[in-house]
Structure formats: C-alpha cells, structure tokens
C-alpha positions as CSV (number, residue, x, y, z in Angstrom):
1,X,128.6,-80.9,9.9
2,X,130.9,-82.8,12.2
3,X,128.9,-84.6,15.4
4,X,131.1,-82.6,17.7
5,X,129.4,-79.3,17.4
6,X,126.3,-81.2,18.8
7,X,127.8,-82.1,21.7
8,X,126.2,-79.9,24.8
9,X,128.4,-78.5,27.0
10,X,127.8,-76.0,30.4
11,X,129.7,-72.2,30.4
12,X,131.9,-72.3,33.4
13,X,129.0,-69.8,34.8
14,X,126.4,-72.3,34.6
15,X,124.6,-71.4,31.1
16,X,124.1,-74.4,28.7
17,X,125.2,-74.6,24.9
18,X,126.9,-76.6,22.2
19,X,130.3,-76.5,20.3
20,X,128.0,-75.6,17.5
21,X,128.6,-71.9,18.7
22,X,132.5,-72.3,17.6
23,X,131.7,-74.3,13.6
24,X,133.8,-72.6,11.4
25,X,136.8,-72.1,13.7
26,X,140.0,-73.7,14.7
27,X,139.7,-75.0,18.4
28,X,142.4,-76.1,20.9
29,X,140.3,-77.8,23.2
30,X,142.5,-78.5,26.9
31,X,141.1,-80.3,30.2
32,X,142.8,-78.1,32.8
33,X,143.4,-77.9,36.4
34,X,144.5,-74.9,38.8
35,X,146.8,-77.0,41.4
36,X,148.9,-78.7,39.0
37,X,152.7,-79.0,38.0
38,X,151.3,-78.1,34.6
39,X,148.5,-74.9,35.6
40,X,151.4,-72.2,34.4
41,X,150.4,-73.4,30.7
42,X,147.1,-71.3,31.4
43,X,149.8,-68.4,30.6
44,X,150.5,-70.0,26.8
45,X,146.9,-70.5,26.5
46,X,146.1,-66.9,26.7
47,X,149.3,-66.1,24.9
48,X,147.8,-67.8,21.7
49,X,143.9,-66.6,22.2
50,X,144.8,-63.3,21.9
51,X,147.5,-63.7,19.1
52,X,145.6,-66.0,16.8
53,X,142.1,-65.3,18.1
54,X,141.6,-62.6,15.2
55,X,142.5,-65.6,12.5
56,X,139.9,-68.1,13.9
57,X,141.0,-69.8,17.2
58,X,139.1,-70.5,19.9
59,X,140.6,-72.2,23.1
60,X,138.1,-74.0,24.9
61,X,139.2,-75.1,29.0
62,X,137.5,-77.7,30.5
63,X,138.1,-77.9,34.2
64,X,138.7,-81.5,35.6
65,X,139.6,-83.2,39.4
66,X,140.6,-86.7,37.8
67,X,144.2,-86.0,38.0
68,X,145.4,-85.6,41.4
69,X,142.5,-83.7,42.8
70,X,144.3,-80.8,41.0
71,X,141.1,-79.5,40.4
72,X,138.9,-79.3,43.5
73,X,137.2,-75.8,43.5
74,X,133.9,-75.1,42.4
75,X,133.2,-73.1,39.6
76,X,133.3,-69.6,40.7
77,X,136.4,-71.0,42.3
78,X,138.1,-71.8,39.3
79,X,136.9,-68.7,37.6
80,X,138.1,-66.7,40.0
81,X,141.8,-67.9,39.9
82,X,142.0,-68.0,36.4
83,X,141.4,-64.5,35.6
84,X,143.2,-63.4,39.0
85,X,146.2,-65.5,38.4
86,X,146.2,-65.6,34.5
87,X,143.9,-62.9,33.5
88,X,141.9,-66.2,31.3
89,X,139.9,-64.2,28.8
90,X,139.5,-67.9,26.5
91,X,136.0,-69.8,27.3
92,X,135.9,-71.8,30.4
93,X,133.6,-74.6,31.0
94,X,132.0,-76.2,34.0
95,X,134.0,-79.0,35.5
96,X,133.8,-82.7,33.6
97,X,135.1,-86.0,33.8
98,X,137.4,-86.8,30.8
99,X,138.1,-90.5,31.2
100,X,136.2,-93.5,33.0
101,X,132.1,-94.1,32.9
102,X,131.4,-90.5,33.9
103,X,133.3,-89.1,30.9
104,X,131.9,-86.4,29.3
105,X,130.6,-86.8,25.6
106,X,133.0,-84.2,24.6
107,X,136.1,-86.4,26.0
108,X,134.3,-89.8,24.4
109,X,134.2,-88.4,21.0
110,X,137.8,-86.5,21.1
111,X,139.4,-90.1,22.6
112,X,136.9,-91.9,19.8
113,X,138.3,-89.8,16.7
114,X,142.1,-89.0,17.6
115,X,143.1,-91.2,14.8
116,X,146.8,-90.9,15.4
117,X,146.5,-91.1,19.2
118,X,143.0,-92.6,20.6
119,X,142.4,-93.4,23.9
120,X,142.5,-92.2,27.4
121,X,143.1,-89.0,28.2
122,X,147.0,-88.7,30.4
123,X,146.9,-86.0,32.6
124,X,145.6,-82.4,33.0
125,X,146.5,-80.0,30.2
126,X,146.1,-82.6,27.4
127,X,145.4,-80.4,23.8
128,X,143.2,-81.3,21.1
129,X,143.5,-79.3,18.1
130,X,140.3,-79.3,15.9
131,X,140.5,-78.1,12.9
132,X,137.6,-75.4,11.0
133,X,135.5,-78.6,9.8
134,X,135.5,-80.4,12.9
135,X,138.1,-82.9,12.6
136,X,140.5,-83.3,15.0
137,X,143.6,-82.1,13.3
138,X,146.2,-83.0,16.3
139,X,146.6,-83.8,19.9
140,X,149.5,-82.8,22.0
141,X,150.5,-84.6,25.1
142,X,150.2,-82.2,28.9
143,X,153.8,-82.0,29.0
144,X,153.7,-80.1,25.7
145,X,153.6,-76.4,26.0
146,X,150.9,-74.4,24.5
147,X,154.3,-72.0,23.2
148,X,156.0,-75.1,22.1
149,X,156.9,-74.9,18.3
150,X,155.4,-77.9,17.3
151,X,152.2,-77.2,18.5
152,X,152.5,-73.5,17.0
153,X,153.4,-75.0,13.5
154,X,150.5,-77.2,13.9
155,X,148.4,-74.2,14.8
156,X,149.6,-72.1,12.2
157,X,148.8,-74.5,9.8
158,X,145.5,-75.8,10.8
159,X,144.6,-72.0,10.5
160,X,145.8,-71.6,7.1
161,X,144.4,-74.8,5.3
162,X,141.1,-74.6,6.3
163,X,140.4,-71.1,5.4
C-alpha cells in the first residue's frame, strides 16, 4: 500500500483521519483558496465530483493562506463560502501549509513523488492526480482548469487503467 494513505490529515470540521479512507480510488488532490484570481475553479471541481464520483474520484481541497493571504478565514469560514458560493459537496480539509518548514506531510510527499514535476508547490489551485494505487498519476499547474481537456483526458484515463 502506497505511504500516502498513511498520511493523517484533519476534516475541514475538525475530525482527524488518513487518506487511507480514499485507497482504492482515483484522487485529485488541490490546495485551494477562497479570495483568489483562481477560487472560480471550485465550480470545475464540483463539476467533476459529481460527474465522475460514481466511477471512483474523489477530490480532496486543502485550504491554504501561503499565496497571497487568499486564504485567511477559519474553518467554518471557509466552509461556509464554499457551499454558499459553490454548493462544495467534495471533502474539505482544515487549513495547511503546502511549501516551506511548516509543510504539511501530505504536500512533502506529493512535491517528493511528482516524478515529472517535483518541487514546490506554485500557487493556490495546484492539482495532483493520484491514481487507484497511490501513485501520483499527474500534476496540473493552478492556471489549468479543472474542465480543461487535458486534465479531463488525464482523468478519464487514470479511471479507466486502474480499474
């Protein structure tokens, strides 16, 4: 089993866990932020939970504030405007660091194993596609769109080879 579904990680509503409650499913992992140029992609995000949630994907959002301060609320605050502004039914976790000596294990392992792209994470909205074993299958820059074809063909074919 792949070292990422031990990672712990908090619910955005405070309960603790591990990835190890997604093993066995494609995951689109995204540090996000509500004040930035780039929060409309919460949209594209929901867009694809609910159309490919049914064949195995799972996006995961993990609030962060090292952009900008794009992401200064607490919580419930960032809770709140997701489902008000973008009805977010995907999973939501508590707010991390994802670069610098605070980053969470979660960002050291994806900038550890992304073998085309390691390294810092750029911006808010950066995408991590993880594929059913683990394995990080592809990693798509913020400016990307979650609609964008190439991440969709990317999707659509991380879901069908590791049925």
């Amino acid at each position: 089993m792949s070292a990422l579904y031990d990672i712990p990680v908090q619910r955005i509503d405070g309960t603790e866990s591990t990835l190890a409650d997604y093993a066995g499913k494609v995951m689109l992992i995204v540090n996000v932020a509500s004040q930035c140029g780039f929060t409309p992609q919460y949209a594209g995000l929901e867009v694809l939970w609910r159309q490919y949630r049914e064949r195995g994907l799972v996006v995961l959002g993990f609030p962060c504030n090292q952009f900008g301060h794009q992401e200064p609320g607490d919580e419930a605050e960032i809770a709140s405007f997701c489902q008000l502004k973008y009805d977010v039914t995907f999973p939501l976790f508590a707010k991390i660091e994802v670069n610098g000596s605070g980053r969470h294990p979660l960002y050291q392992w994806l900038s550890a194993v992304a073998q085309s792209q390691p390294g810092d994470i750029q911006w808010n909205f950066e995408k991590f596609l993880i594929d059913r074993t683990g394995q990080v299958a592809a990693r798509f820059a913020p400016r990307v769109s979650p609609l964008d074809a190439t991440l969709i063909e990317a999707l659509e074919r991380t879901l069908a080879t590791t049925q």
